[in-house]
C-alpha positions as CSV (number, residue, x, y, z in Angstrom):
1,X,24.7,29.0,-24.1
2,X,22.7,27.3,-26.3
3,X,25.6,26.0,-28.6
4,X,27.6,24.9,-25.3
5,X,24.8,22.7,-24.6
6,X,24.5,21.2,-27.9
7,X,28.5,20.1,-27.6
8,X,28.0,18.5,-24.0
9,X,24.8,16.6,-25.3
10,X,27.0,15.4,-28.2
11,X,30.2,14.6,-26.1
12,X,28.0,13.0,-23.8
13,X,26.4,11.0,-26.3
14,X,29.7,9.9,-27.6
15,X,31.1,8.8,-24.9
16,X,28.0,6.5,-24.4
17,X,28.7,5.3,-27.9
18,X,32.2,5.0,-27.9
19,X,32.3,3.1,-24.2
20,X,30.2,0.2,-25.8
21,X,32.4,-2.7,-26.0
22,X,35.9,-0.9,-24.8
23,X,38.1,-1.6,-21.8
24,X,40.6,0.2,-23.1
25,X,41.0,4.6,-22.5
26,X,42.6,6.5,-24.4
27,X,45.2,9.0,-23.3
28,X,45.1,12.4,-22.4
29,X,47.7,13.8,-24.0
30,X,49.1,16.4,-26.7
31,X,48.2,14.7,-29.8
32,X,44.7,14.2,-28.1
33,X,44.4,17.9,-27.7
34,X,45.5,19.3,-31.1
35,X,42.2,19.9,-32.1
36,X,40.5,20.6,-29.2
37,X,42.7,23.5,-28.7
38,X,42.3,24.1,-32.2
39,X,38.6,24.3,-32.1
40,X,38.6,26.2,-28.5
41,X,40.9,29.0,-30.2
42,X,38.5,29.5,-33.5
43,X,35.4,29.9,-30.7
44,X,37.4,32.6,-29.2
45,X,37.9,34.5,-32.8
46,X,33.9,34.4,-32.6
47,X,33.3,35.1,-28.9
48,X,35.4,38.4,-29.5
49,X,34.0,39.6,-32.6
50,X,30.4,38.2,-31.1
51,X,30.7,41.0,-28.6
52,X,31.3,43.7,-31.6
53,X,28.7,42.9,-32.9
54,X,25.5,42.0,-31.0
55,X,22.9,42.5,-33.7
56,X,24.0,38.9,-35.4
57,X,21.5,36.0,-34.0
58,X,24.3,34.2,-35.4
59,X,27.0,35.0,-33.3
60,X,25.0,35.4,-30.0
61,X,25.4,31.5,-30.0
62,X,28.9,32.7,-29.2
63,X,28.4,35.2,-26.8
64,X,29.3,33.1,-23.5
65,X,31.6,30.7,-25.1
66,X,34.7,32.4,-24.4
67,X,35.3,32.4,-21.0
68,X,34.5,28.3,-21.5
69,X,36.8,28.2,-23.9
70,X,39.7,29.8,-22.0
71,X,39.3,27.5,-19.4
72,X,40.1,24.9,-21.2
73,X,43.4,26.4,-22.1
74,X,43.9,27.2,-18.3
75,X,43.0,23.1,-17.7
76,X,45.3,22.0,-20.5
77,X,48.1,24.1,-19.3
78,X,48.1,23.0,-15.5
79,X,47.6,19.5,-16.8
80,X,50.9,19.8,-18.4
81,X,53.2,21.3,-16.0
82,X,52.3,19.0,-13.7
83,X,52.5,16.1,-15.3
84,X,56.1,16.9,-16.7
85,X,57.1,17.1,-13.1
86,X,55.6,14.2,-12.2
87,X,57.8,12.2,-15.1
88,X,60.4,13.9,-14.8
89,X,60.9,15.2,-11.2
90,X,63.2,18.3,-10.3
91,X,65.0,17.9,-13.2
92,X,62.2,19.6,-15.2
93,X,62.6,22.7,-13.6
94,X,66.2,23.2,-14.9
95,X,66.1,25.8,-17.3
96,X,62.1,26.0,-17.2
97,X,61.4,29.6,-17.6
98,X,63.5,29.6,-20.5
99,X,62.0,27.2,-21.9
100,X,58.2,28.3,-21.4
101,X,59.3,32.3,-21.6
102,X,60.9,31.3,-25.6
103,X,57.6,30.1,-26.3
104,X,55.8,32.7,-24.9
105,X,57.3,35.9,-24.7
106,X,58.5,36.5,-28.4
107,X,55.1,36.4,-30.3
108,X,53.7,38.2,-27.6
109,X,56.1,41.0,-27.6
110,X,56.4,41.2,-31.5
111,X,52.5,41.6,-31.8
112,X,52.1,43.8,-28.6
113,X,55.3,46.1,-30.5
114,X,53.3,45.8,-33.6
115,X,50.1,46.9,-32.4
116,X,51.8,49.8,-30.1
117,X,53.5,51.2,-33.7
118,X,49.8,51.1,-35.7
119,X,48.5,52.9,-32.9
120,X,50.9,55.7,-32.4
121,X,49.8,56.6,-36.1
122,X,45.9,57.7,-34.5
123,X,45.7,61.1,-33.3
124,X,46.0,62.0,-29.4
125,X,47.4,58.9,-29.0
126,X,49.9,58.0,-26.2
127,X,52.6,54.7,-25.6
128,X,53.0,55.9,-22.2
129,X,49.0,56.0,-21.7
130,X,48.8,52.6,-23.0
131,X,51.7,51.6,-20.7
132,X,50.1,53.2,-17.6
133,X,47.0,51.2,-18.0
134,X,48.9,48.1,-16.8
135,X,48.1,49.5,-13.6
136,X,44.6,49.8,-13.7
137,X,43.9,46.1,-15.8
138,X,44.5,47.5,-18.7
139,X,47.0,45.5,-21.6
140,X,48.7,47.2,-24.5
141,X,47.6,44.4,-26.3
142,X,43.4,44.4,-26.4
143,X,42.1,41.1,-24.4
144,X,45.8,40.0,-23.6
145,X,44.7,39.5,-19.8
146,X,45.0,35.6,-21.2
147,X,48.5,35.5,-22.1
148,X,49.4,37.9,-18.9
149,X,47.7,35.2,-16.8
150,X,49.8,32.2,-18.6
151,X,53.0,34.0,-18.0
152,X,51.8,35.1,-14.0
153,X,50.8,31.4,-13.5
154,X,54.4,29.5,-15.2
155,X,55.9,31.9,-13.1
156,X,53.7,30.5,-9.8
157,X,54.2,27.0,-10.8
158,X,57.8,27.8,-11.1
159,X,58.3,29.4,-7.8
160,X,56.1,26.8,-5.8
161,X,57.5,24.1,-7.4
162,X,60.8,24.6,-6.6
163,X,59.7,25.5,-2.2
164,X,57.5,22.4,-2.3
165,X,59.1,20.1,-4.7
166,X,56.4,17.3,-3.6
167,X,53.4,17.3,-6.1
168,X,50.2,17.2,-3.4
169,X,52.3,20.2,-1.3
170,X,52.7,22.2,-4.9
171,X,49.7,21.7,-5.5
172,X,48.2,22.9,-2.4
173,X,50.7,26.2,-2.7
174,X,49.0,26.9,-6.1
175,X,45.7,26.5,-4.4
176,X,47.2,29.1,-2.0
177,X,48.6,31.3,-4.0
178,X,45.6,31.9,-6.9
179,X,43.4,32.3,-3.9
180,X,46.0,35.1,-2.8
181,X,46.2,36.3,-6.2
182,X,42.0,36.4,-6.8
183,X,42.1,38.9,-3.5
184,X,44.8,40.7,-4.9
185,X,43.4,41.3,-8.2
186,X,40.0,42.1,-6.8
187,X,41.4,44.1,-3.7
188,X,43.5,46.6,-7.1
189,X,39.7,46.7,-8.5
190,X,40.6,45.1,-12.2
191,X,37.8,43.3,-14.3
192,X,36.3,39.7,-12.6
193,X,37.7,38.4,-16.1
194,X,41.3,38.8,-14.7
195,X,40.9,35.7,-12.2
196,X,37.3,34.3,-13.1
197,X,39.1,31.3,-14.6
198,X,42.4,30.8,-13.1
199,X,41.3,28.5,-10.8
200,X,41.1,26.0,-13.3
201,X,44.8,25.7,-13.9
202,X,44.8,24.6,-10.1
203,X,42.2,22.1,-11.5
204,X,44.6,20.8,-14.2
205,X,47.0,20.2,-11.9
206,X,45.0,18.5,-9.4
207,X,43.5,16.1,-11.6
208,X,47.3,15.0,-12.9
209,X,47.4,13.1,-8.7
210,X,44.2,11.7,-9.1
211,X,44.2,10.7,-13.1
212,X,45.9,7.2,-12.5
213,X,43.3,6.7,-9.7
214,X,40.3,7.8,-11.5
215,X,41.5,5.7,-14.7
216,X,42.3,2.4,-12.8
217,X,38.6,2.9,-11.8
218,X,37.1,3.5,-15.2
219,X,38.7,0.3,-16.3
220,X,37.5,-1.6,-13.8
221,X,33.8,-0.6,-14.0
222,X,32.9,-0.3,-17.7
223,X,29.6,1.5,-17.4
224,X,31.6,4.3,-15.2
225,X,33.0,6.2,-18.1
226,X,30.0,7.1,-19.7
227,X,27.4,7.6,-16.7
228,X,30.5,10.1,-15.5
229,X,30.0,11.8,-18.8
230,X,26.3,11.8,-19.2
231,X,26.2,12.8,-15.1
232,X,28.9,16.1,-16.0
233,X,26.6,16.8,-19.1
234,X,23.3,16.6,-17.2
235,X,25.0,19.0,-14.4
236,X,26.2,21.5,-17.1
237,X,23.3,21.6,-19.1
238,X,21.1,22.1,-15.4
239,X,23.2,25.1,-14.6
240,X,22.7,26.8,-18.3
241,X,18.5,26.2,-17.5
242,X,19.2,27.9,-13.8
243,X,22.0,30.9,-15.2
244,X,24.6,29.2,-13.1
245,X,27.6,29.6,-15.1
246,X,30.5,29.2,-13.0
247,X,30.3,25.5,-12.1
248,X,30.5,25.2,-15.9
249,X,34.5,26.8,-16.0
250,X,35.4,23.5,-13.9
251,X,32.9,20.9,-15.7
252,X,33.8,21.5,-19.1
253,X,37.6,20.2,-19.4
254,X,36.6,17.6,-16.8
255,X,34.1,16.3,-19.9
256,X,36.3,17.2,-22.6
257,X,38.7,14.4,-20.3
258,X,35.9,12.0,-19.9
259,X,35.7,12.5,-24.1
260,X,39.1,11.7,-24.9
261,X,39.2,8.8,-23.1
262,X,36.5,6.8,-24.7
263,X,36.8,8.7,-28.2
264,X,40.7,9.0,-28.5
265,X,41.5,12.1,-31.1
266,X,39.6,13.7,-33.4
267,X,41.2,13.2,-37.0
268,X,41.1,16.5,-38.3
269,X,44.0,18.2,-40.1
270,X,42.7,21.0,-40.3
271,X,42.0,21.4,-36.3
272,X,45.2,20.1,-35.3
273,X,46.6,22.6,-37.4
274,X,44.9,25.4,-35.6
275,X,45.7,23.7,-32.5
276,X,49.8,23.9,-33.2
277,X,49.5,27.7,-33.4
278,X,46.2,28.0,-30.9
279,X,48.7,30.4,-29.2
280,X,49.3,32.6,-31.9
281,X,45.7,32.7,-32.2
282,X,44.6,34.5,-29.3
283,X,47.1,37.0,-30.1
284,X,46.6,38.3,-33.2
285,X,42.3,37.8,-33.0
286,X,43.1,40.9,-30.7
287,X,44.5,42.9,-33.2
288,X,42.3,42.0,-35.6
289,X,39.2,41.7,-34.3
290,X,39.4,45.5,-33.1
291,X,41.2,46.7,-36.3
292,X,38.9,45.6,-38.6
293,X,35.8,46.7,-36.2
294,X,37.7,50.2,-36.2
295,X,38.5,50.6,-39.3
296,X,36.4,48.9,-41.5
297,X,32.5,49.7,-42.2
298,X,31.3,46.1,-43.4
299,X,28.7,43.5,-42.8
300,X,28.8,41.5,-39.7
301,X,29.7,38.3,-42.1
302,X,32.6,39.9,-44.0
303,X,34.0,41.2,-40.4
304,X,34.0,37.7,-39.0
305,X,35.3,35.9,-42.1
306,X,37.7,38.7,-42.6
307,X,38.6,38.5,-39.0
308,X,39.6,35.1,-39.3
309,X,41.2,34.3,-42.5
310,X,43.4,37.3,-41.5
311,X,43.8,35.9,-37.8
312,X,44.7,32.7,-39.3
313,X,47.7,33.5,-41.7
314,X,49.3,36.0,-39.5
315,X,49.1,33.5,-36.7
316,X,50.5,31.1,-38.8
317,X,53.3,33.8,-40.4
318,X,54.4,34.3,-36.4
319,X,54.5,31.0,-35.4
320,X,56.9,30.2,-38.1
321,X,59.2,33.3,-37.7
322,X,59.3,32.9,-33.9
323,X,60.3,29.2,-34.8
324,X,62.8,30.0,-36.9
325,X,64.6,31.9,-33.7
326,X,63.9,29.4,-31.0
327,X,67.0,28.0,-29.6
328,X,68.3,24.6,-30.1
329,X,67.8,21.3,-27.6
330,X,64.7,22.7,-26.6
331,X,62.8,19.4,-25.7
332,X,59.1,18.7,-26.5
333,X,56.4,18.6,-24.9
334,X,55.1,14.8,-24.2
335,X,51.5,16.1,-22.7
């Protein structure tokens, strides 16, 4: 937890810096969080292949980081939904699944397919095993609980949304419903990973009724901005000292927020890159990142660069072939 220190002390500190003089904030929005998500999907890549290899001092400093990291995707995401709503009202939920499920199910389906036909090549292996495991938590696709989740919640957002239709009543039915979900998972006995995060999505949408609110006030009061950072850093960086992780989930998009809005975007290419095919990311680090591990007898270094540059282009390869097939007059997203 080290390096997750190290980032809220910095964030923290440019906040302070960036605040001096402003009245302006910047927005939250999806040009803002390119290369956050960019950067959040690359610490994932080491946070998996960190666990494969614990005898790197190295990639320890990564050994925490990706549950922090995937609720930041969870934040993002309920951030977004809602806010379409919000613009747009009902209307946004014509044709939504279709939408979300284009960009969703396809990459996920072609790499889980993939993945399935490299396997059936090992001995004793068994599709309908693999299958089966759904049941008990498992995923045909290693560490795909993420993308599961996604898919669960659009489908929650979706349902809710269209009971409720009032934002402060949808958002009180997602409260509702991950809190039915959590017992559900745990009640079925699958891993605390399953639903240690969700809850953030919840978060995300939350924050979209109180954003105007909370801005209005960090306009008014200069000095706000920053002693909100510096107080959200001081709280994270208490509960690394004390091993009290969980607060952390729900502190860490708030600051990332916080950061944004004093320092605008990062202007990185590169990261914003990443950040357009963050998706494609996660799923094909869990191919590769057990592949290599499996098949492969190399130094921790090679596996991670390996893991990576491989992760990378095939990401990149998927995005652009599941592009190529997405249907017409789909609009963009303005978060």
């Amino acid at each position: 937890m080290i390096l997750i220190a190290i980032i809220v002390i910095a964030l923290a500190v440019g906040v302070v810096i960036s605040s001096r003089g402003k009245n302006q904030l910047h927005d939250f929005d999806n040009r803002a969080t390119l290369p956050v998500r960019g950067l959040a999907a690359i610490m994932i890549v080491f946070y998996h292949v960190s666990l494969n290899v614990p005898e790197s001092q190295f990639l320890n400093l990564f050994n925490s980081t990706g549950p922090l990291m995937v609720s930041i995707f969870f934040f993002m995401s309920g951030y977004g939904l809602m806010l379409s709503y919000i613009n747009k009202g009902e209307h946004y939920l014509h044709g939504f699944l279709g939408r979300r499920f284009a960009r969703l199910l396809p990459p996920f389906l072609i790499a889980a397919i993939g993945y399935e036909i490299y396997k059936s090549t090992f001995p004793k292996h068994s599709t309908l095993d693999s299958l089966m495991s759904i049941v008990h938590g498992g995923t045909v696709l290693p560490d795909s609980w993420f993308i599961i989740t996604i898919i669960v919640y659009y489908l929650l957002f979706y349902v809710v949304a269209r009971l409720l239709r009032n934002p402060v009543r949808i958002v009180i039915g997602l409260w509702m419903t991950s809190f039915a979900y959590i017992a559900l998972l745990y009640y079925l006995g699958w891993g605390s990973y399953w639903y240690n995060t969700v809850c953030v999505f919840n978060l995300g949408t939350t924050y979209v009724l109180l954003e105007n609110k909370i801005k209005d006030y960090l306009n008014a009061h200069q000095a706000s901005l920053p002693c909100a950072s510096v107080s959200t850093a001081v709280l994270i960086v208490v509960c690394i000292l004390t091993s009290f992780i969980k607060p952390i989930i729900y502190l860490l998009p708030l600051l990332i927020v916080f950061a944004i809005y004093a320092m605008g975007t990062w202007q990185s290419r590169v990261l914003a890159f990443l950040g357009t095919i963050s998706y494609e990311i996660y799923i094909m680090q869990c191919i590769w990142r057990h592949t290599l591990y499996v098949t492969a007898d190399i130094h921790w270094s090679v596996y991670l660069l390996s893991t990576l540059a491989i992760t990378i282009i095939t990401a990149w390869l998927l995005h652009i072939v599941c592009k190529l097939y997405k249907k017409p007059g789909h609009e963009k997203k303005k978060y």
